[in-house]
Every structure is written in C-alpha cells, then in structure tokens.
C-alpha positions in Angstrom: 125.9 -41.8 43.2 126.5 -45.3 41.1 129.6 -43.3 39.6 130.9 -42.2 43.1 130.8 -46.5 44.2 132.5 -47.3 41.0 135.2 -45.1 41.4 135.9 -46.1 45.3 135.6 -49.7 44.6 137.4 -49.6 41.5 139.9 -46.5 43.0 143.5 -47.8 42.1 143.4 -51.5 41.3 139.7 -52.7 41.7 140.7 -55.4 43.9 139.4 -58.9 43.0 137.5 -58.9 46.5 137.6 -56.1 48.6 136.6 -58.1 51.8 136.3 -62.1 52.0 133.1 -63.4 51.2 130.3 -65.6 52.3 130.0 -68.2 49.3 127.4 -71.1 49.5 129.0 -74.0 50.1 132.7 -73.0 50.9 133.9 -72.8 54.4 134.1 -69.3 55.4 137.0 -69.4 57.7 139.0 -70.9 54.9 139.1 -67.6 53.3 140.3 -65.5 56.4 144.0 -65.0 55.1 143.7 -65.6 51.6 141.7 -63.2 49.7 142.2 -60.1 52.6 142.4 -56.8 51.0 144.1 -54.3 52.7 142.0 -51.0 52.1 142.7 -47.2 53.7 141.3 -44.1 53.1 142.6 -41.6 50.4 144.6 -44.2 47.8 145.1 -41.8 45.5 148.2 -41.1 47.7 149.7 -43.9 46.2 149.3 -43.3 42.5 152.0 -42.9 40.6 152.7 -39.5 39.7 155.5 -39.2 36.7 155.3 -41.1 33.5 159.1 -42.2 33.8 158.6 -44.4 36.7 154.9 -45.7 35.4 157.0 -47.0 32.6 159.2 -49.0 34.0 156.8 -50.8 36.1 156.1 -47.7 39.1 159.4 -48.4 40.2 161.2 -45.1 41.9 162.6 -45.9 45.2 166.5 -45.9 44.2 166.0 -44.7 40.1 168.4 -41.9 39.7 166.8 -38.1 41.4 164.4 -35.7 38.9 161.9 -33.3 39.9 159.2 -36.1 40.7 161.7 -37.6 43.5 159.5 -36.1 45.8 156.9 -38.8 45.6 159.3 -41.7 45.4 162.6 -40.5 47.9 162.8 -37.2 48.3 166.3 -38.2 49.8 167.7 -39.1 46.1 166.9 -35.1 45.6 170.2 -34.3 47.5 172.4 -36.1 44.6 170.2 -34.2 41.4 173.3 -32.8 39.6 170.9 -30.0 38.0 170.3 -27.2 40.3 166.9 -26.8 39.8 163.7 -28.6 37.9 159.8 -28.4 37.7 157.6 -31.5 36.3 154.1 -31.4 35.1 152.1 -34.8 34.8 148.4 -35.9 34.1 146.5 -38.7 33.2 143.1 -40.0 32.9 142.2 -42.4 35.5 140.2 -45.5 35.9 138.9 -44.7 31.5 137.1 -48.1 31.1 134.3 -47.1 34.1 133.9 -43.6 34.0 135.4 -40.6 31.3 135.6 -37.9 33.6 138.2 -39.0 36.2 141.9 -37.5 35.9 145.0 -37.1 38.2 147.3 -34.1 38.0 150.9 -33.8 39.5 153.4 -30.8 40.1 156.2 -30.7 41.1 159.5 -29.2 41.7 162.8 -28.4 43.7 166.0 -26.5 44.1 169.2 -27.1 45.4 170.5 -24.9 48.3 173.8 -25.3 50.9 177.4 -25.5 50.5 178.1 -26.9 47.4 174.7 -27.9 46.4 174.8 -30.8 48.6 170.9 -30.2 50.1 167.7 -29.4 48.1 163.9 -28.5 48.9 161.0 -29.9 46.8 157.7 -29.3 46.9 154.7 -31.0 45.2 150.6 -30.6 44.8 148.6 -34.0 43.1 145.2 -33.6 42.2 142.7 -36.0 41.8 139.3 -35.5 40.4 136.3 -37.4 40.5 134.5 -35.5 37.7 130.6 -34.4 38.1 128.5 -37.0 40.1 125.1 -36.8 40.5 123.5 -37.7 44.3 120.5 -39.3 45.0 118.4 -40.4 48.0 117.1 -44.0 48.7 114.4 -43.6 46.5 116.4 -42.1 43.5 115.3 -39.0 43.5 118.0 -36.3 42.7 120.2 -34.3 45.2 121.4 -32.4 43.0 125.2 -32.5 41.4 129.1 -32.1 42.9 132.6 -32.5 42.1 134.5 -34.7 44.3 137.9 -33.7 44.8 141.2 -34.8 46.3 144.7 -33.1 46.9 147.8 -33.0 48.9 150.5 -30.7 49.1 153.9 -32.2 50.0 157.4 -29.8 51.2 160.7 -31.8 51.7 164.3 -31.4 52.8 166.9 -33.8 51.7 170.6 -33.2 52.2 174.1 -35.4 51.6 175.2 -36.4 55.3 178.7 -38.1 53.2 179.5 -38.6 49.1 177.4 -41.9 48.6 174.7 -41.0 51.9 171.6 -39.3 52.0 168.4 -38.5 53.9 165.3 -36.9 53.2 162.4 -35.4 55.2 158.9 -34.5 53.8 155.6 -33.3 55.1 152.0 -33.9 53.6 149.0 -31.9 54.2 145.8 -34.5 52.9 142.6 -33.2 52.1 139.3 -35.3 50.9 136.2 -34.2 49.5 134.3 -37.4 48.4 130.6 -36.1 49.2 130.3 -33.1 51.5 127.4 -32.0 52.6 125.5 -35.2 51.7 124.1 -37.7 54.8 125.8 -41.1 55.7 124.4 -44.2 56.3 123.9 -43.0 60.0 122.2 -40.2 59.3 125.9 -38.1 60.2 126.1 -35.2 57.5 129.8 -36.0 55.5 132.2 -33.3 56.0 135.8 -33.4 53.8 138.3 -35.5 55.5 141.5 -34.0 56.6 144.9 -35.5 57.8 148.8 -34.3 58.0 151.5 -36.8 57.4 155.2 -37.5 56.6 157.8 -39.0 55.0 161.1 -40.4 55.9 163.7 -41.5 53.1 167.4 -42.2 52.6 169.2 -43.1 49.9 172.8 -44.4 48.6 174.9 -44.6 45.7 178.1 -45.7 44.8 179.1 -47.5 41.6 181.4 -50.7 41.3 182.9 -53.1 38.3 181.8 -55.9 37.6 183.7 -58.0 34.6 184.9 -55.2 32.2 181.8 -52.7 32.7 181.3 -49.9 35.4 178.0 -49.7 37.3 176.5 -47.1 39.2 173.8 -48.3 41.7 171.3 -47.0 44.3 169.8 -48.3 46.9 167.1 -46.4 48.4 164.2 -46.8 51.4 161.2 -44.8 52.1 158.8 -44.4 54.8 155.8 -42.5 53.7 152.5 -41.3 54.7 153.5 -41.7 58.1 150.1 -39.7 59.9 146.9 -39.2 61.3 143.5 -41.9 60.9 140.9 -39.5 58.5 137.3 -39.5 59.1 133.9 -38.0 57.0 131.5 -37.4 59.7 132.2 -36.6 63.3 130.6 -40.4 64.7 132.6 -42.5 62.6 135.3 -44.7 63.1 138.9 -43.3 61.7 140.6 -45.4 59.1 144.3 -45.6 58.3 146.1 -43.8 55.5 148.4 -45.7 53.3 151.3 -45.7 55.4 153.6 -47.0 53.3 157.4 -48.9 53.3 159.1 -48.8 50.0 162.7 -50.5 49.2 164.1 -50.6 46.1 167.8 -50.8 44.3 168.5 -50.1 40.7 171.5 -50.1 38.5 173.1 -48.8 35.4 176.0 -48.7 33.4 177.5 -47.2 29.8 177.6 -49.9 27.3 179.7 -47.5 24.9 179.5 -43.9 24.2 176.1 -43.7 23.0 173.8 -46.7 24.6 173.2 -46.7 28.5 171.1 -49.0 30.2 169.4 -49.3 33.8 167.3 -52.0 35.9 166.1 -52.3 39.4 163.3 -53.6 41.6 161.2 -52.0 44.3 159.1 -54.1 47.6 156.4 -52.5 48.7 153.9 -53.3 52.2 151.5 -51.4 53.8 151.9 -50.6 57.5 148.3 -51.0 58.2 147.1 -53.5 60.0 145.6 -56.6 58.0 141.7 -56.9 57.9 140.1 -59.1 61.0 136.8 -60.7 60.8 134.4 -61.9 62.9 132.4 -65.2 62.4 129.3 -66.9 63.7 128.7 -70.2 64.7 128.5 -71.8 61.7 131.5 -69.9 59.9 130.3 -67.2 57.9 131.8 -64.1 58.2 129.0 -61.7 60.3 131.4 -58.2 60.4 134.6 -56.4 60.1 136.4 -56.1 63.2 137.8 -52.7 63.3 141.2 -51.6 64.4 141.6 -49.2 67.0 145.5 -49.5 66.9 147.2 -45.8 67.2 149.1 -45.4 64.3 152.4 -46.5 65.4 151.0 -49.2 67.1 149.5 -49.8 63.9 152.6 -49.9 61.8 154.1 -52.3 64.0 151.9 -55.2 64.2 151.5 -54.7 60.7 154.4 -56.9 60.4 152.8 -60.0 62.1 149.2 -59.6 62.3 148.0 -61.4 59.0 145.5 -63.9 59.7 147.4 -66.7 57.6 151.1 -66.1 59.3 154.1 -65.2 57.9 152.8 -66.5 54.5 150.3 -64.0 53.9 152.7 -61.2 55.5 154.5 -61.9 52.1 152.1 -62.0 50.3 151.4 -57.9 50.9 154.4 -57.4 49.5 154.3 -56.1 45.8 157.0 -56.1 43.2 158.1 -53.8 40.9 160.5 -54.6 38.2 161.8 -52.3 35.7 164.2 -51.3 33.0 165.2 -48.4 31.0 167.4 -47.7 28.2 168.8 -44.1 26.9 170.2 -43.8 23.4 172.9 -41.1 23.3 171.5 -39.3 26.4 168.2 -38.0 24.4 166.1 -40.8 23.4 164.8 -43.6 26.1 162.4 -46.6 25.6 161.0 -47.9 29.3 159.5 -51.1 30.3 158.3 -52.9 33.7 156.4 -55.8 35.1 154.4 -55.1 38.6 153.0 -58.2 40.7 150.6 -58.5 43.4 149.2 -61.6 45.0 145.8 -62.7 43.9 144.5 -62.6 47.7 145.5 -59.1 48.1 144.4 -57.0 45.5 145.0 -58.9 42.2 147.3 -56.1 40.1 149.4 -57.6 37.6 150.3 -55.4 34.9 153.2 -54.5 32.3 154.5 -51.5 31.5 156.1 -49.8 28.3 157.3 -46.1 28.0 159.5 -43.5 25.5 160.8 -40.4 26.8 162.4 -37.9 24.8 164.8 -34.7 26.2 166.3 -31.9 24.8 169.1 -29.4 26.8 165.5 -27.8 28.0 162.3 -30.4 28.5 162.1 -33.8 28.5 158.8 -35.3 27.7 157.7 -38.8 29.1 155.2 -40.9 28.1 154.2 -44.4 29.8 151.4 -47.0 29.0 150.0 -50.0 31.2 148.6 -53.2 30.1 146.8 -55.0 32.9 147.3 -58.7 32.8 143.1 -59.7 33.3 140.5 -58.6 30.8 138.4 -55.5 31.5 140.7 -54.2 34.2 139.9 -50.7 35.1 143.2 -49.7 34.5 143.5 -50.9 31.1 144.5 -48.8 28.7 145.8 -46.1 31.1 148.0 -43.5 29.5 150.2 -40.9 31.2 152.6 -38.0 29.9 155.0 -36.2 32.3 156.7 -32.6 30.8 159.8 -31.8 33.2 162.0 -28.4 32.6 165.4 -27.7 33.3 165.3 -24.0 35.1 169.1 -24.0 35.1 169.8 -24.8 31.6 167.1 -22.7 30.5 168.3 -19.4 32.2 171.7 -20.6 30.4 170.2 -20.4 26.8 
C-alpha cells in the first residue's frame, strides 16, 4: 500500500506541495494562491507519449505531423505527407521511488479522402503500476494486485484549405488503482471510468525572412474534454485533466544537408483552481470541493485563482524546444520545460538523438530535472515508428 501513495503523490511531477499547508508560525491565508496545486484524476493522460517530443522539452502542439500526432494535434495528422505510419514507445516511470512502474504507447494512422487530404489515427497508452501489496490498518496483508491504467483514443483530422486544418478525437479512460479494496468510508473501490475528447486545429504556411525560407505551424488543442471519474459509488467526482495546449514552431534549410527547428508550447488546465476553507484563526480546516459541471468548470478556470490574474499565469507551463536533422537521417533534440514553484514545481531539461532510415526511425529522449532527487530524474524513453508506405515499396 506505501508503494500505491508513492506513486499517486509522486504520479507525474511530485509536486512540491500537493495542497497548502498549515506551518507554525506562518499565516495560513497567505499561502491561499501561492503554493495551489491543481490535481485531477487519471494524470497519466498527460504524459508524454513519443520520445521525439520528450526531447525537445514535451513540446508537440505545432511540431511537424508523425504517427504520435494523436496525443499532441491530431489535426497536424491531415498534413503527414506519408500515407501511413505506426509508433511504438515505452519508458520506465517515476525509477528513483519504485522499479516496477512503466508507460507504454501505440499508435498509428492512415490517410484516406481525395487526395489524401484527411487521415484517421488511433492510439492505446498504458500505464502500469507494477505489483502492490495491500494491507489493513493494522498491517496485516490483503493480499497482492496490479494497478493498471489505459485509454484508447480514435481521431479524424482533415484539410478544410492548403495551410488549415482541424482534428476531432475521442477517448475512452479506464482506472484501476485498487479494486476490490475498501475506502476510507468503508465504500468498496470499483475501477473508474470516463469518455472524453479532443478538439485541435492546426496551420502551416512558410515565409522569408532575410535570405532563408521558414516553414512554421501554429497549432491549438483542446483535450480531455469529458466526464468527472469516481472509485466508489459515495464519493465525490473529480475532474480529468482537461487540458488547453498552444504552441508554434518553425524550421528552415540552412543548406542541403543541415535543417533546423524551434518552437514553444503554453499549457493550463481547465479545472477549476483548488478553494480552501479556514477557521478563525487562519489555518486551513478543509478542501472545498467543486461541484462545477464540466463546462462550467472549464470556464471559470480562467478567473477563479485565489491570487487573481497573477496566479492564473502562473498555471501556465512552458515548453521550449529545438531540434536539428543532419542530412534528413540523423537528429540531436533539446528542450527546457518550466512550471511555477506554487503550482507544481517541474523544471527540467531535455536532450534527445533520433536516427531514421527509408523504413524506422528510432527516437530516444532523456530528462534532467532541475532539483535533486526528483522522481523523474533520470527518466529515459525510446519511441520506434515505421513507415507502412515505404515499407510495402521495398
């Protein structure tokens, strides 16, 4: 059971403070709006699947289309020039708390219409919590499970002009974190489930600026747009990680065989922001729930933050990457994410290398937290991603 807490509270980023505290001696009320976590249910939603984007900093909302699009815009899907792709990923997860945790990703898509101007993806992530042994209040064993995690995404994207696209995709979410064991309340947990979706767009164009040509993208995502989950039949629902992504990135030929690229991505939550309740004397007492329906939800999330507009920008993360290709078959990766201290803490770089032959193309990224100890340190991924059409060709 010690390993199931240290995966949920470490799950993702192992936030500095998941909730604001009651310290001795500090006012309480003082830290309402600074150190406010946002926190939802399944967050393995936003993981980042493919090796290529981990490298350059999990930057993917406007990056040029491949088989993982899926996750980022499926939208950029409708401008793949390859007709059709597949992309395996895996990595351990969260290696300096437990050994046993790892996150799988599939993928794939093919384009369809006149002229090849729409495609359909679909995708499966996995996350496994490894083998966790229960135990009751008093220690005693309750014997041993697997918790478990999936979703299974379909999308449609198609070109609506040359440099315009949108995308449509659908989720289905399901979350087994400890069935069959007894809450807090004495409510047996069940496995959560929830259905969601995505909508993207995405547009390209390119443009000269001094004596060198640049092709650019600029991209938006919606995702995760769908129903509060639940364990047990008494509790309260909590969001999903509805989720707004914007991001640009550009690239250009510096002579026949170096290319080089570099964007940014903004990320926010639409969840509402964590309210608390205090007593008397200013010491937080309880969490004050949100009953918002979801929409509702996503829209206050805009101007509900305890500290004002400050702290609305201060959910924001940044995502800043670069990438460079030598001769069209050899690429190195790097990338720099930021979030503020007072809502999670992540700040991290990235470095990657990704090789690719007329078949396969093999990515591999690496991330280097900025803090000592961080549960994500050290985390290595590798992505493998095939090229159906040019391997029918050969």
């Amino acid at each position: 059971m010690k390993k199931l807490l240290y995966i949920l509270t470490g799950f993702l980023i192992a936030p500095v403070i998941a909730i604001a505290q009651v310290n001795p001696g500090v006012d309480n009320n003082s830290l309402l709006g600074q150190k406010n976590v946002i926190t939802t249910s399944v967050p393995f939603l936003l993981i980042t699947p493919d090796s290529r984007a981990a490298g350059m900093g999990d930057l993917g909302a406007a990056t040029p289309g491949d088989a993982n699009s899926i996750h980022w815009n499926p939208a950029k899907m409708a401008f793949i020039e390859n007709k059709a792709g597949i992309s395996l990923s895996g990595a351990p997860w969260l290696r300096t708390l437990v050994p046993d945790v790892w996150f799988y990703y599939l993928s794939g898509y093919t384009k369809i219409g006149d002229q090849d101007r729409s495609a359909v993806a679909a995708s499966l992530r996995y996350f496994t919590l490894g083998d966790i042994q229960f135990t009751d209040e008093n220690g005693n064993p309750l014997g041993n499970y697997e918790p478990k995690e999936f979703a299974f995404d379909g999308s449609y994207s198609t070109q609506l002009s040359d440099h315009f696209s949108m995308g449509i995709a659908l989720r289905f979410i399901f979350s087994d974190l400890a069935r069959g064991q007894t809450g807090v309340s004495g409510a047996e947990i069940k496995a959560g489930l929830a259905g969601a979706g995505d909508i993207s767009a995405y547009y390209k164009n390119d443009v000269k600026l001094g004596s060198k040509d640049f092709e650019y993208g600029i991209g938006a995502t919606i995702s995760n747009i769908g129903n509060k989950i639940t364990y047990t039949n008494d509790a309260e629902r909590d969001f999903i990680p509805i989720n707004l992504r914007v991001g640009t990135f550009w690239k250009t030929q510096l002579d026949e065989y170096n290319e080089i690229g570099f964007g940014v991505d903004f990320n926010k939550l639409l969840v509402p922001t964590p309210q608390y309740e205090f007593d008397t004397m200013g010491n937080i007492i309880g969490r004050i729930p949100s009953n918002a329906p979801v929409i509702q939800g996503m829209l206050q999330s805009f101007g509900d933050a305890p500290g004002g507009f400050r702290e609305e920008l201060n959910e924001i993360t940044v995502s800043i990457g670069a990438e460079y290709w030598y001769a069209g078959q050899f690429a190195l990766r790097a990338g720099y994410f930021y979030e503020n201290a007072n809502k999670g803490a992540r700040e991290y770089v990235t470095f990657g290398a990704g090789l690719k032959y007329s078949v396969f193309q093999i990515d591999a990224a690496y991330l280097q937290p900025f803090s000592r100890r961080h549960p994500l340190q050290n985390t290595i991924r590798f992505s493998l991603l095939f090229d159906i059409q040019a391997f029918s060709e050969q």
